[in-house]
C-alpha positions as CSV (number, residue, x, y, z in Angstrom):
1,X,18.1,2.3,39.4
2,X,19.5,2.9,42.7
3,X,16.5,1.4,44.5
4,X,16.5,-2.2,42.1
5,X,20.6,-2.4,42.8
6,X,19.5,-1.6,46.6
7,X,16.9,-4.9,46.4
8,X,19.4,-7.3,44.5
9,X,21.8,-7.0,47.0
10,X,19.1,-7.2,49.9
11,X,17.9,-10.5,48.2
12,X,21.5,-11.7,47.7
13,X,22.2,-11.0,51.4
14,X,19.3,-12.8,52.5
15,X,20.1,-15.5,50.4
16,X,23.7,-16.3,51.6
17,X,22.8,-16.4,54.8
18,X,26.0,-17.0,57.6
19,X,28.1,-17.5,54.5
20,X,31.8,-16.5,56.2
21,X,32.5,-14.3,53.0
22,X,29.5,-12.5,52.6
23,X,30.5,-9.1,53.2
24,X,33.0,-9.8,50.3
25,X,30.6,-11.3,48.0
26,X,27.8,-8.1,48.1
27,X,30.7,-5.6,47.6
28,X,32.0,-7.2,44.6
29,X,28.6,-7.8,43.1
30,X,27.7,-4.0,43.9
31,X,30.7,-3.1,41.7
32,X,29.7,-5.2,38.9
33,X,26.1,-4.0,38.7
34,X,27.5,-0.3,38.7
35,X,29.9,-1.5,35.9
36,X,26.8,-2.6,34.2
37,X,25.0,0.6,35.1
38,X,27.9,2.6,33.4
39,X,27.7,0.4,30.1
40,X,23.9,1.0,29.7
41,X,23.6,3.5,28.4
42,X,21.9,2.8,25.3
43,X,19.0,1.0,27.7
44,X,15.6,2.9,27.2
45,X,13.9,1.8,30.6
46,X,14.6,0.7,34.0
47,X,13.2,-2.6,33.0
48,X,15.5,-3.4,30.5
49,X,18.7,-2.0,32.6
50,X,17.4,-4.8,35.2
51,X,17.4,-7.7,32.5
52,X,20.6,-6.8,31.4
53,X,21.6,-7.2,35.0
54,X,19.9,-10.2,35.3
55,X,21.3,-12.1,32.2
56,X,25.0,-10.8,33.4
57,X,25.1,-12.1,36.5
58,X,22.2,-14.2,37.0
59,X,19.4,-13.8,39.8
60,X,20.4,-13.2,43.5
61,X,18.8,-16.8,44.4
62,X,20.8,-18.8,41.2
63,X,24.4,-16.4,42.7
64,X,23.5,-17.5,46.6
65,X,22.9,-20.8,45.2
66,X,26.5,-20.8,43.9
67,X,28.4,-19.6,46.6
68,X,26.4,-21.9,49.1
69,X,27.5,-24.8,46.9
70,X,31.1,-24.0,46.5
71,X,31.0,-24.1,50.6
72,X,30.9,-27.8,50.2
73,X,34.3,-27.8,48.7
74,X,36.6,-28.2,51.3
75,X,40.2,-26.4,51.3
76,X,42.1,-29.0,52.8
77,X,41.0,-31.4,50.1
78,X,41.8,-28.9,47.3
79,X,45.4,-27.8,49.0
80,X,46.0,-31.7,49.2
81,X,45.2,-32.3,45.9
82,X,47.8,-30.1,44.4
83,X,50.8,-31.0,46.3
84,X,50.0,-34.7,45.0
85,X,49.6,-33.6,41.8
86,X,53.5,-31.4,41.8
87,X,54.8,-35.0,43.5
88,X,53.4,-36.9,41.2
89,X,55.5,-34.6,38.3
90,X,58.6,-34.7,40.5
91,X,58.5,-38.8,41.2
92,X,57.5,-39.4,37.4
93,X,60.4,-37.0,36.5
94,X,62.3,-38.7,39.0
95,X,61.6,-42.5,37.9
96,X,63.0,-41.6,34.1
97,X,65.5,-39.9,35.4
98,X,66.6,-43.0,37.2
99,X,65.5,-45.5,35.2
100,X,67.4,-43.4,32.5
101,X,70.6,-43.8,34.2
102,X,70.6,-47.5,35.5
103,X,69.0,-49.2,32.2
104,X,70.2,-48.8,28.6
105,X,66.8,-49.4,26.7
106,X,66.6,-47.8,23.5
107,X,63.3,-47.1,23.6
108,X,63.8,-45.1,27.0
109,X,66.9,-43.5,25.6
110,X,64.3,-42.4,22.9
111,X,61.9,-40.5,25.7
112,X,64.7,-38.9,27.3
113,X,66.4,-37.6,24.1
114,X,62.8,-36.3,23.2
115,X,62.3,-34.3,26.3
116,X,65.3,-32.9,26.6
117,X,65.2,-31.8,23.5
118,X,62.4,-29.5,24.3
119,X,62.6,-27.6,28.2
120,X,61.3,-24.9,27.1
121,X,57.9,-26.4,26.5
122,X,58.1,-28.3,29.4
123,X,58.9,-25.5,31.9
124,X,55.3,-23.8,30.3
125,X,53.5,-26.6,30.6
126,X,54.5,-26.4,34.2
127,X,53.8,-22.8,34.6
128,X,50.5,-23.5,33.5
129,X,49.5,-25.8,36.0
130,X,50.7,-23.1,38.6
131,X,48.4,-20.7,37.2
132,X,45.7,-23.6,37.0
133,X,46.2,-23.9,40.7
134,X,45.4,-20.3,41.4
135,X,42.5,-20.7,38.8
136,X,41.4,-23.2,40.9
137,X,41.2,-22.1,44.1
138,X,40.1,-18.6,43.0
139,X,37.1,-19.7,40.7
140,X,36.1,-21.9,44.1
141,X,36.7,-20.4,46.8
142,X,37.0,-16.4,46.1
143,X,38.4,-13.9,48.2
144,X,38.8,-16.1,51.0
145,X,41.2,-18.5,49.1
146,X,44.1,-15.8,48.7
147,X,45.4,-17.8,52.1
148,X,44.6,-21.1,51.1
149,X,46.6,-20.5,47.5
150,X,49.6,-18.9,49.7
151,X,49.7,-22.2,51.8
152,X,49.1,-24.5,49.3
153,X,52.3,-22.7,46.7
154,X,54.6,-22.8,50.0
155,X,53.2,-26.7,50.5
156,X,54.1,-28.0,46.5
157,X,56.8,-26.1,46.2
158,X,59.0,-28.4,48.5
159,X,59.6,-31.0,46.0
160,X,61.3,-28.3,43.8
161,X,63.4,-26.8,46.4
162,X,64.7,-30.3,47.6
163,X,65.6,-30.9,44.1
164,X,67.4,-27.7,43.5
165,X,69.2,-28.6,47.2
166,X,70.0,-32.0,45.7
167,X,71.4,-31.5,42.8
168,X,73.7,-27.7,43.8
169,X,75.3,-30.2,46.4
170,X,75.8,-33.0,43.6
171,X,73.7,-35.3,45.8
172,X,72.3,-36.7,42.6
173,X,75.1,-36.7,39.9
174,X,75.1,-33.6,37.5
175,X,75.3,-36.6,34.4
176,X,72.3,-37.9,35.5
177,X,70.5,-34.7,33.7
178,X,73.1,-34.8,30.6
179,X,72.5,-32.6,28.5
180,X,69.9,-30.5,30.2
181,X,72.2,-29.2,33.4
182,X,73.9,-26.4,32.2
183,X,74.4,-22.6,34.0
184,X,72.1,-21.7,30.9
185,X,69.6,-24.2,31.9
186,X,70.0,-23.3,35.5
187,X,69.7,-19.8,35.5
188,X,66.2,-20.1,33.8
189,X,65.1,-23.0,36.3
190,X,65.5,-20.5,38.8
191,X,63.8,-17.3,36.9
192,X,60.8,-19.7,36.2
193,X,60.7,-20.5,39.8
194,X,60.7,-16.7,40.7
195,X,57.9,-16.0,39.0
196,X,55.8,-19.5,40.0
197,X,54.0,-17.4,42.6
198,X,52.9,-14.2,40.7
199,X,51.5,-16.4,38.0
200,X,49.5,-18.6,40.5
201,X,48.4,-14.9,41.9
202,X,47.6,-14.3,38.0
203,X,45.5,-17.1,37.6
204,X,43.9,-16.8,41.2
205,X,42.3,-13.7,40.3
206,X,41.0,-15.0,36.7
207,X,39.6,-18.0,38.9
208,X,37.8,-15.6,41.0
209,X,36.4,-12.8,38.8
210,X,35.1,-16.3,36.5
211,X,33.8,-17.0,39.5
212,X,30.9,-14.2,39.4
């Protein structure tokens, strides 16, 4: 079997070309076909060890084919559009907050009431569209995105420290976030926070292995 793993890869190689990650791409696949190797066992020819390889990952023209297309994504435009979705959270948060504080409409008073009476959900939801981020970027732009997720946490994560800055210094009013602003609430604000990037790494590394 060493000699059919031996001619994937050569036809994988071939296939991706210049592709900047290349060396990257054949040692992960070469580690996945000797996964595969390890788990047939119970194969009773070459022929069928090779089709199992085959319907796992797929031929080396359809996998060169895949990584040539995600080449088209560009970084910049995926960083960007992250950091306007986290400001678009932080100026809709921002508007109720406001709109909150300066109009007395019942029906608003309703919304606010509704979410504050559940942060807990609303910090997971948040989480999950860190890890979504790393998802992202891992399922698109493999190893090489591990700098482009580092830049692009440090980038969204702005609005949320100028927030924090605001409201320790009482720049925005502590009533504005009755009841939610409490040294309970606080405290967990800033655990969450702590562990933004590790779950963005999380999900960056589901991203990429989905990406094979």
């Amino acid at each position: 079997m060493e000699q059919r793993k031996n001619r994937f890869l050569s036809e994988l190689a071939d296939g991706l070309g210049d592709h900047p990650d290349k060396e990257n791409i054949l040692r992960e696949y070469e580690t996945h076909i000797e996964e595969i190797l390890l788990e047939s066992f119970d194969c009773k020819s070459e022929e069928e060890v090779a089709e199992r390889i085959l319907t796992r990952l797929g031929s080396p023209e359809e996998i060169a084919g895949l990584w040539q297309e995600e080449l088209s994504v560009t970084p910049s435009n995926m960083k960007w559009l992250f950091i306007l979705l986290n400001i678009v959270f932080f100026l809709g948060g921002s508007f109720l907050t406001l709109a909150h504080n300066l109009f007395h409409w019942d029906w608003l008073a309703a919304v606010w009431s509704s979410l504050t009476a559940i942060p807990t959900i609303i910090a997971f939801v948040y989480m999950f569209f860190w890890a979504l981020l790393g998802y992202e970027i891992g399922k698109g732009f493999g190893h090489g995105g591990r700098k482009l997720l580092r830049k692009t946490f440090l980038l969204s994560l702005i609005p949320n420290l100028i927030l924090m800055l605001l409201t320790v210094f009482r720049v925005i009013p502590h009533s504005w976030f009755a009841p939610l602003l409490t040294k309970e609430f606080i405290t967990v604000c800033i655990i969450f926070t702590i562990f933004l990037y590790p779950i963005s790494v999380l999900g960056y590394r589901w991203g990429r292995k989905a990406s094979i």
